[in-house]
matplotlib code that plots the C-alpha trace (Angstrom):
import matplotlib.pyplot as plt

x = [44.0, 42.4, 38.3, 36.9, 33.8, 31.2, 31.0, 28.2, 27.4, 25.0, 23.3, 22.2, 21.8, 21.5, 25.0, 24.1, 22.0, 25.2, 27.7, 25.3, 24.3, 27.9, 29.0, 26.7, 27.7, 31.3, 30.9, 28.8, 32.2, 30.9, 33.0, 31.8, 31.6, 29.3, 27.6, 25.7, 24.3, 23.3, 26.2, 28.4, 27.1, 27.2, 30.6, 31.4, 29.4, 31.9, 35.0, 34.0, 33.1, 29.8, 27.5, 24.8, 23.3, 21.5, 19.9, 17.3, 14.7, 14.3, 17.6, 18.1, 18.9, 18.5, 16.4, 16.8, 14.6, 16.7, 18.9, 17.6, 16.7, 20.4, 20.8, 18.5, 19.7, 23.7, 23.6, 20.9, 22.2, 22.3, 20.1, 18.6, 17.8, 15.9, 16.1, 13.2, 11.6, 8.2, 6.9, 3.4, 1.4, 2.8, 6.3, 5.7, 3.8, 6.9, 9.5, 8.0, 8.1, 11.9, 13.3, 13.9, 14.2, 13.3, 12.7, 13.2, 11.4, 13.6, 14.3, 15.1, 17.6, 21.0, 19.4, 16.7, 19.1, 21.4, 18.0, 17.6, 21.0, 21.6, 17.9, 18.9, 22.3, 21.2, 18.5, 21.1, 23.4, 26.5, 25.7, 29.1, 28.0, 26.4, 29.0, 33.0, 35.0, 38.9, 39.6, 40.5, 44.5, 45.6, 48.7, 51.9, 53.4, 50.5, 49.9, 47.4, 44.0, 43.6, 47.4, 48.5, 52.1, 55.8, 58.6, 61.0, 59.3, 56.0, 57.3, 59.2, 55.6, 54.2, 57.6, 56.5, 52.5, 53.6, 56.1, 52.3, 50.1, 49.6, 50.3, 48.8, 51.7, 50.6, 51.5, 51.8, 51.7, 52.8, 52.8, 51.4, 47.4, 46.0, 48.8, 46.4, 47.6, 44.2, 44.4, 47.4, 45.9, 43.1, 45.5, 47.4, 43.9, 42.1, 45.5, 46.3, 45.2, 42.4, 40.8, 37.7, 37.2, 36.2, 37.8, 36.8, 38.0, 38.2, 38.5, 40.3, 40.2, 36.3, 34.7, 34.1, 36.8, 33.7, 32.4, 34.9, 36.1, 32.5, 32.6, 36.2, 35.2, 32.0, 29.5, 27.3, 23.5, 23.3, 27.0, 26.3, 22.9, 21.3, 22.9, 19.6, 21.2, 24.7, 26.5, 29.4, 32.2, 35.0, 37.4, 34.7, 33.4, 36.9, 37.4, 39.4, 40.3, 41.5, 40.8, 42.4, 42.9, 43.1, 44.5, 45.7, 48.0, 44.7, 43.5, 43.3, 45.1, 41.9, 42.1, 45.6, 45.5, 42.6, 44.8, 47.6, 46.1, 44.4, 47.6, 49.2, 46.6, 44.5, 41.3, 39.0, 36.9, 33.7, 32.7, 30.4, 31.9, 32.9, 35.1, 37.4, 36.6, 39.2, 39.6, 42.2, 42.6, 45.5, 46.1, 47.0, 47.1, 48.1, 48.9, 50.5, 51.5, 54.7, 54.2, 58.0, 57.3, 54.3, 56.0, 58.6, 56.1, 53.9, 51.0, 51.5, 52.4, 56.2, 55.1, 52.0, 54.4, 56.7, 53.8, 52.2, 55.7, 56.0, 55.9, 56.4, 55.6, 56.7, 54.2, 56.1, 54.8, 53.2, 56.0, 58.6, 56.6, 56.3, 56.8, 53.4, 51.9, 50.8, 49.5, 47.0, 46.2, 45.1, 43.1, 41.2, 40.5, 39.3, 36.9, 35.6, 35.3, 32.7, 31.2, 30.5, 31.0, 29.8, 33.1, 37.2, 39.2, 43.2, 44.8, 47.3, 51.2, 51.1, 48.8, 50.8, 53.9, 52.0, 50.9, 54.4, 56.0, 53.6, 54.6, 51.1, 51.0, 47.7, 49.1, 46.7, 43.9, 44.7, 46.0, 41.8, 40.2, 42.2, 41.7, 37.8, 37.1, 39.1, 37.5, 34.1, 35.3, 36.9, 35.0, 37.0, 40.6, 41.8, 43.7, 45.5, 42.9, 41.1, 43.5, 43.4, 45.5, 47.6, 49.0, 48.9, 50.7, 53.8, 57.1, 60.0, 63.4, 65.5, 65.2, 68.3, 68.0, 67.5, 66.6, 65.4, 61.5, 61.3, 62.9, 60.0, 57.3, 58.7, 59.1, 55.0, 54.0, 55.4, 54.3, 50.9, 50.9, 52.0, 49.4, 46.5, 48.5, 49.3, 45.7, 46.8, 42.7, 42.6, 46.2, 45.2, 42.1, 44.3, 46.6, 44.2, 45.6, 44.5, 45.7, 47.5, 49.6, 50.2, 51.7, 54.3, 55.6, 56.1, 59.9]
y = [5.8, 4.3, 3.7, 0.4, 0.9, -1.2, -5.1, -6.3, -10.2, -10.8, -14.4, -15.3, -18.7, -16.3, -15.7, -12.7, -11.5, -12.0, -9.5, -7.5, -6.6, -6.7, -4.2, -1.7, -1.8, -2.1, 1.4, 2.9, 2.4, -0.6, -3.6, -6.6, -10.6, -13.1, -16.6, -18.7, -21.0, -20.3, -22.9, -20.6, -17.4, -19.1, -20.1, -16.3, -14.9, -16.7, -15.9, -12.1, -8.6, -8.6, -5.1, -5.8, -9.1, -9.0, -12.3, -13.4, -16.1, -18.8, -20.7, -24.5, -26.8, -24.5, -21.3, -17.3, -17.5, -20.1, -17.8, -15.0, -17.1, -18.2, -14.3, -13.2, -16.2, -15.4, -11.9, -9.5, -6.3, -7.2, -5.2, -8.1, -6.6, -9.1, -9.0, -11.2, -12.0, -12.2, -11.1, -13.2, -12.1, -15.2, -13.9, -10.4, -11.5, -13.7, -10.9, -8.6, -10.7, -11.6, -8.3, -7.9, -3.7, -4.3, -5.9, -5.4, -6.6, -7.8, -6.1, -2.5, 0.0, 0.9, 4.3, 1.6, -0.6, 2.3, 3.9, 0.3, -0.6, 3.2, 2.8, -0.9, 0.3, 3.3, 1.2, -0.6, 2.4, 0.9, 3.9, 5.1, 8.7, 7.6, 5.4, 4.9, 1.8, 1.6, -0.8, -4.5, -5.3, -8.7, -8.0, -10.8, -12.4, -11.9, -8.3, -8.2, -9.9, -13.4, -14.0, -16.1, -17.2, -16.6, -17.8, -16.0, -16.5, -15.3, -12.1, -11.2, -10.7, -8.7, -6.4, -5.7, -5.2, -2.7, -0.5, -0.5, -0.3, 3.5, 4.3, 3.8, 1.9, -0.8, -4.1, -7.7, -10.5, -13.6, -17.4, -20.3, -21.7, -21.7, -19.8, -16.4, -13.8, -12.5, -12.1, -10.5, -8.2, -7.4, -7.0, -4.4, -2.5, -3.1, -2.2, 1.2, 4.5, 4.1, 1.1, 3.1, 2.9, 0.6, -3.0, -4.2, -8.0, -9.4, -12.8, -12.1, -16.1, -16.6, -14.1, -14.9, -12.8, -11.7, -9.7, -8.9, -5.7, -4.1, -5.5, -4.3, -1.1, -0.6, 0.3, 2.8, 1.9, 1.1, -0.1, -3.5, -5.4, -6.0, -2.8, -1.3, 1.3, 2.9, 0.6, 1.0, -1.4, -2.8, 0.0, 2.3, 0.4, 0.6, 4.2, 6.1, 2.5, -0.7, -3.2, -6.3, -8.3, -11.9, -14.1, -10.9, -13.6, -14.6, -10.9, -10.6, -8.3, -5.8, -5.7, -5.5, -2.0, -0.9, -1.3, 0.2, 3.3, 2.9, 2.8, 5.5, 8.2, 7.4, 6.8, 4.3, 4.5, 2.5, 0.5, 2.4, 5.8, 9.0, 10.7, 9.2, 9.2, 10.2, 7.8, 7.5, 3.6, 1.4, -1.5, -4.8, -7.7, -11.4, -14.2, -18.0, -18.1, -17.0, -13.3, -12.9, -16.0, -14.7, -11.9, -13.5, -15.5, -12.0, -13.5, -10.3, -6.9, -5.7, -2.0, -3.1, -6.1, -3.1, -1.0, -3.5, -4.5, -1.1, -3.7, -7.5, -9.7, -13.4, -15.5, -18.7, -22.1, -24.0, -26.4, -23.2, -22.3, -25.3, -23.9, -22.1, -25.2, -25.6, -22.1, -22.3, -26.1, -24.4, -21.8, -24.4, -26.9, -24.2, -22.8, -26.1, -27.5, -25.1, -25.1, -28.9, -30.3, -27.0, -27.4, -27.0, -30.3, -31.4, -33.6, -35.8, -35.9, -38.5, -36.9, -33.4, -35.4, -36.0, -32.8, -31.3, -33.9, -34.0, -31.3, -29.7, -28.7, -27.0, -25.1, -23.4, -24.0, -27.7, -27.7, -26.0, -28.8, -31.7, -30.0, -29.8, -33.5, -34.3, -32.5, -34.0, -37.7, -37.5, -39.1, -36.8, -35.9, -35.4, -39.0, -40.4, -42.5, -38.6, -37.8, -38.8, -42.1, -39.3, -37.9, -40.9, -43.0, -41.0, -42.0, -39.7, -39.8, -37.1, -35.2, -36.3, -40.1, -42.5, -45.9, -49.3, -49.3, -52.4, -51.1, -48.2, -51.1, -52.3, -49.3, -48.1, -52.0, -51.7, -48.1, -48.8, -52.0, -49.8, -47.2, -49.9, -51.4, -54.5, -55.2, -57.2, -57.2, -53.3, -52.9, -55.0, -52.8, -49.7, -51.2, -52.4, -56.0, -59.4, -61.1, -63.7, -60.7, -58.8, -62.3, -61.9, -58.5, -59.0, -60.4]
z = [9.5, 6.7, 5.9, 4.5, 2.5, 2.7, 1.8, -0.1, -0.6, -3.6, -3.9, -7.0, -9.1, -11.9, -13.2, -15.4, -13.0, -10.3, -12.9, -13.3, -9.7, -8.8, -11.4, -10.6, -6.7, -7.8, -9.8, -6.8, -4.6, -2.8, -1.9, -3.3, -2.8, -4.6, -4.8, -6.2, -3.8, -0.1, 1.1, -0.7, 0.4, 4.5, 4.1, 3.2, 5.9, 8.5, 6.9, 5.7, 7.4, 5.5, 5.6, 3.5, 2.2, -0.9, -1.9, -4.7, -3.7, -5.6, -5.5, -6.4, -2.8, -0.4, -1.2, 0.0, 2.5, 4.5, 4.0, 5.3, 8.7, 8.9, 8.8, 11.2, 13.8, 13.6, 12.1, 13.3, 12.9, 9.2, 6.9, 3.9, 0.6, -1.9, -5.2, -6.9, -10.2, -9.1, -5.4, -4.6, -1.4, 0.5, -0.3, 0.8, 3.8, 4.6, 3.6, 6.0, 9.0, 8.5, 9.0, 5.2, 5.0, 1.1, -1.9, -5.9, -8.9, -11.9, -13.8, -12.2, -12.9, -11.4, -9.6, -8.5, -7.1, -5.6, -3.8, -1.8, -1.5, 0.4, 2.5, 3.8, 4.8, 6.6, 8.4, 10.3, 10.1, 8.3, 6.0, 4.9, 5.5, 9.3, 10.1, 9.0, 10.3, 10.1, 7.7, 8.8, 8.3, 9.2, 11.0, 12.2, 9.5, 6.8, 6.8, 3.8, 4.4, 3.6, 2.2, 4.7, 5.1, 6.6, 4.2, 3.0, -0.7, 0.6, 2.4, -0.7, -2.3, 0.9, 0.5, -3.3, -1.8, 0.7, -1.8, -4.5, -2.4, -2.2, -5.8, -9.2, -11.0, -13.3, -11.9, -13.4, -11.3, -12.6, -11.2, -11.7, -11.6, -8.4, -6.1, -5.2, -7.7, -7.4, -3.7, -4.2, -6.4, -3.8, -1.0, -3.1, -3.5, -0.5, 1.9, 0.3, 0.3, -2.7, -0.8, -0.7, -4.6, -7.0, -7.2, -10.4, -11.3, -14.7, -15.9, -19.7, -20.2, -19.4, -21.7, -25.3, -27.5, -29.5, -26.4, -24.7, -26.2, -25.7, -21.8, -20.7, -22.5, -22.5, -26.0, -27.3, -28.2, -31.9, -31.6, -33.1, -33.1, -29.7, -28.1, -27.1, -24.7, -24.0, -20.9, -19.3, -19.4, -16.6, -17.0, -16.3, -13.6, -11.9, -12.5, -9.8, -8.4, -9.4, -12.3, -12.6, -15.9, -15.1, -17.5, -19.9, -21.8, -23.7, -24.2, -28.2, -30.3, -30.7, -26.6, -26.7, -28.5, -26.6, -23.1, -24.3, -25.2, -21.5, -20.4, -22.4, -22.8, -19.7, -21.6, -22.9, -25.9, -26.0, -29.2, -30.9, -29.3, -30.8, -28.2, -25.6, -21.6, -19.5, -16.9, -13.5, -12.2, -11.2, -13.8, -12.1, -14.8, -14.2, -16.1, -16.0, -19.3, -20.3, -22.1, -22.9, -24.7, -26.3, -27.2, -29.1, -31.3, -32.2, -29.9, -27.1, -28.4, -27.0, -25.9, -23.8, -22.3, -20.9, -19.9, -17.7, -16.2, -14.3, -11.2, -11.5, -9.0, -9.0, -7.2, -5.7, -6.1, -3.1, -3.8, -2.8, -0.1, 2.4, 5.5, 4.9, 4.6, 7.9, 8.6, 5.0, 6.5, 10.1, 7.9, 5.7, 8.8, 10.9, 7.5, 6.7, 10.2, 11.2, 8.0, 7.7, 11.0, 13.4, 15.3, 15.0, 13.9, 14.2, 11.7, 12.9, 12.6, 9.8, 7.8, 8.0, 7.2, 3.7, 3.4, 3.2, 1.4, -1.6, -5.0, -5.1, -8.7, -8.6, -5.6, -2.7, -4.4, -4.6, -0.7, -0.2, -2.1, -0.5, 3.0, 2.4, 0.7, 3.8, 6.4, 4.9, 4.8, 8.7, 11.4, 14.3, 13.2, 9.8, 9.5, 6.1, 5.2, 4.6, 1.9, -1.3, -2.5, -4.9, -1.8, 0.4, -2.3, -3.9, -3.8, -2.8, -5.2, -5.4, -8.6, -9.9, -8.8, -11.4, -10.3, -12.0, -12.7, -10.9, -7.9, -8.3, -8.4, -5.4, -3.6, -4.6, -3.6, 0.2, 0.5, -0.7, 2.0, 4.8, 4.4, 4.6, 7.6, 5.4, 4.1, 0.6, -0.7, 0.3, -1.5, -4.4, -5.0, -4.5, -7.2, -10.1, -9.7, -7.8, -4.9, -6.5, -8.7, -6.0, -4.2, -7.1, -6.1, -2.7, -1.7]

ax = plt.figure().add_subplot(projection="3d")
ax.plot(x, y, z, "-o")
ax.set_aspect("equal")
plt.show()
C-alpha cells in the first residue's frame, strides 16, 4: 500500500509570494496546490483532499477571512495557517476567534514557515508522523487522479503511466496546448512508489530566459548583482522526486547544457557555484512544439533530445478522443454546478450533439471553459443557446469535400435560422448583416 503526503493549498494575490511559499513546502515533501483568489482557492477545496489551508489576508474581491469562515463552516477539522504582512489587534483578535492555529509576519524564513506549517498539522493530527493515509487512486476506467477518459487513445496513455510510474526514467510528453500533459505528468508522480517526494512543476515558457538558469538551478550569493544569499533552485527543490519542465522546446541553449549534464552526471551546478550537487529525481519534460524539428534547425541540441526520450508519450487531441467527451462534460458540469449554482445541472441532448461534433482545437481546456461560461449563462439545464455561437454555428463537410462557397453561405444561413428557431432579426444580428440582406440569401 502506498502513503500520500500531505496537501497544502496556499492563497495568495501575491504571485511571488505564491512561488515562493510553494517551493519551500515542495522541498519540505509536501504536496502542493495554489491560488490566487478565494473563488479559486473554494473551487479547489471541493474538488481536492486538502490538509492544510494556508491563506494571506488581504486579498482583492473577496478577502482571507471569508475564507477562513467558508473553512470553518464546510471543513472543521482543517487546521488554517495565515500568512500576513501586517497583524493589527483587530486582526489578531479576529484570528483567534476563527480557529486559526497560527499566523506569520512577512517576511519569515523557510525554518519559520516549516515550524507552523508542522504545529498546524499536528494540531488537527494530519501530521504525517501522527497520522498516514493510503493514498487516493481513482480507479474504473481512469486509474490516475483527475485523467478522466475511456478510449482506446486515452488508455494507451494510462498503459505508458502504469509501465513509469515506479521508476525514474526521463519522460517526454508531447501533444498539443491544452490536452493535460501536466496531469499526466502528476499522475505519473503522484501514482508511483516516490509519490511521497517532492513534485516540483516548471513552466520553461513563463520565466524570463535571463533568470531562468539561476531558478531551475539555483545561485550562490554574490553570483550576480542582487544575489544577497545562496537559494536553491527547481531541481533542488524536486530532489529525490519529480520535476517537470513544461514547455522545454523554449528552454535556451545555456539551459540546454545545464540539463543535459543533469541528466548525464546526476548533478546540478548553481550559478555562482564552485562544486557540483549530486542530486536523484525523475525528469518528466513536455512540449507542443515539434523538438525533432527543432533539432534539425540547431534550435534543440540532438544528445539531450535522446536523453529526455527515454519514454515518449503521445497525448491525443480532444478531437481523437470523442468518446471521452461526455465523461470530462459530467466532470465540468458537476465542478461548476456546485460552484456557481450550489447544485448539480444536465445539459440536453442537442446541446451534447454539439459538443461532440465541434473540432476543439484548444482541447480540454477549451471543452472546461465552454462548459463553465455555459453553466454560468443557463437558467436550469445547459441548453444551446449556453454555448457559444462558434460551436452552435459550424458547418460539417467532410475533410475531403469541396463545395461551392455559395452553397457554404447557404448552408451557414439555414443553420444559423434553425438554431434561433427561425428568428431573421436574431439571425441577422448573428450574421453582421440586415434584414433586407439576409432576405437575399434565403431561397
Amino acid at each position: 500500500m502506498s502513503y500520500r503526503k500531505e496537501n497544502i493549498l496556499i492563497v495568495d494575490d501575491d504571485v511571488h509570494i505564491l512561488e515562493l511559499v510553494q517551493r519551500h513546502l515542495q522541498s519540505m515533501n509536501y504536496h502542493t496546490y495554489k491560488a490566487v483568489s478565494v473563488k479559486e482557492a473554494v473551487s479547489i477545496l471541493r474538488d481536492s483532499a486538502v490538509d492544510l489551508l494556508v491563506t494571506d489576508l488581504k486579498m482583492p474581491g473577496v478577502d482571507g477571512f471569508q475564507l477562513i469562515q467558508y473553512t470553518a463552516e464546510h471543513y472543521p477539522d482543517m487546521p488554517v495557517l495565515v500568512v500576513t504582512g501586517y497583524i493589527s489587534t483587530k486582526n489578531a483578535l479576529n484570528i483567534g476567534k476563527s480557529g486559526v492555529v497560527d499566523y506569520l509576519i512577512k517576511p519569515f524564513t523557510r525554518d519559520e514557515l516549516q515550524s507552523a506549517v508542522t504545529k498546524s498539522l499536528e494540531s488537527s493530527g494530519k501530521s504525517t508522523d501522527k497520522r498516514k493515509r493510503p493514498a487516493t487512486v481513482n480507479t474504473g476506467n481512469a486509474a490516475y487522479g483527475e485523467l478522466i477518459g475511456k478510449s482506446e487513445a486515452f488508455e494507451r496513455v494510462n498503459d505508458i503511466i502504469g509501465r513509469v510510474k515506479d521508476n525514474r526514467a526521463t519522460v517526454l510528453i508531447q501533444g498539443e496546448s491544452g490536452t493535460g500533459k501536466e496531469l499526466i505528468a502528476r499522475a505519473i508522480h503522484y501514482s508511483g512508489r516516490f509519490s511521497r517526494e517532492p513534485f516540483v512543476a516548471v513552466n520553461c515558457g513563463a520565466i524570463p530566459e535571463s533568470l531562468l538558469e539561476s531558478e531551475l538551478f539555483g545561485y550562490e550569493k554574490g553570483a550576480f548583482t542582487g544575489a544577497s544569499e545562496n537559494r536553491m533552485g527547481f531541481f533542488q527543490a524536486a530532489n529525490k522526486g519529480t520535476i517537470f519542465l513544461d514547455e522545454i522546446g523554449n528552454a535556451s541553449p545555456q539551459v540546454q547544457n545545464g540539463l543535459l549534464r543533469v541528466l548525464q552526471e546526476k548533478e546540478v551546478t548553481g550559478v555562482g557555484a564552485r562544486k557540483p550537487q549530486k542530486i536523484e529525481l525523475r525528469v518528466i519534460a513536455a512540449t507542443n512544439s515539434d523538438l525533432r524539428e527543432l533539432v534539425r534547425q540547431k534550435k534543440f541540441r540532438e544528445d539531450l533530445y535522446y536523453r529526455l526520450t527515454v519514454v515518449e508519450i503521445n497525448v491525443p487531441s480532444l478531437r481523437e478522443r470523442k468518446t471521452d467527451i461526455p465523461l470530462l462534460v459530467e466532470k465540468y458540469i458537476r465542478k461548476y454546478g456546485v460552484e456557481y449554482k450550489d447544485r448539480l445541472l444536465s445539459l440536453v441532448p442537442e446541446a451534447m450533439d454539439v459538443l461532440l461534433r465541434y473540432d476543439w482545437p484548444g482541447n480540454i481546456r477549451e471543452l472546461e471553459n465552454v462548459i463553465q461560461r455555459a453553466v454560468i449563462m443557463c437558467d436550469g439545464q445547459i441548453e444551446l443557446r449556453d454555448l457559444p455561437d462558434t460551436l452552435k454555428f459550424q458547418i460539417d463537410f467532410p475533410e475531403d469535400a469541396f463545395v461551392p462557397l455559395v452553397e457554404m453561405e447557404k448552408q451557414y444561413v439555414q443553420k444559423v435560422l434553425r438554431a434561433v428557431n427561425n428568428n431573421k432579426t436574431r439571425a441577422a444580428e448573428i450574421l453582421g448583416i440586415d434584414r433586407k440582406t439576409l432576405r437575399s440569401k434565403l431561397p
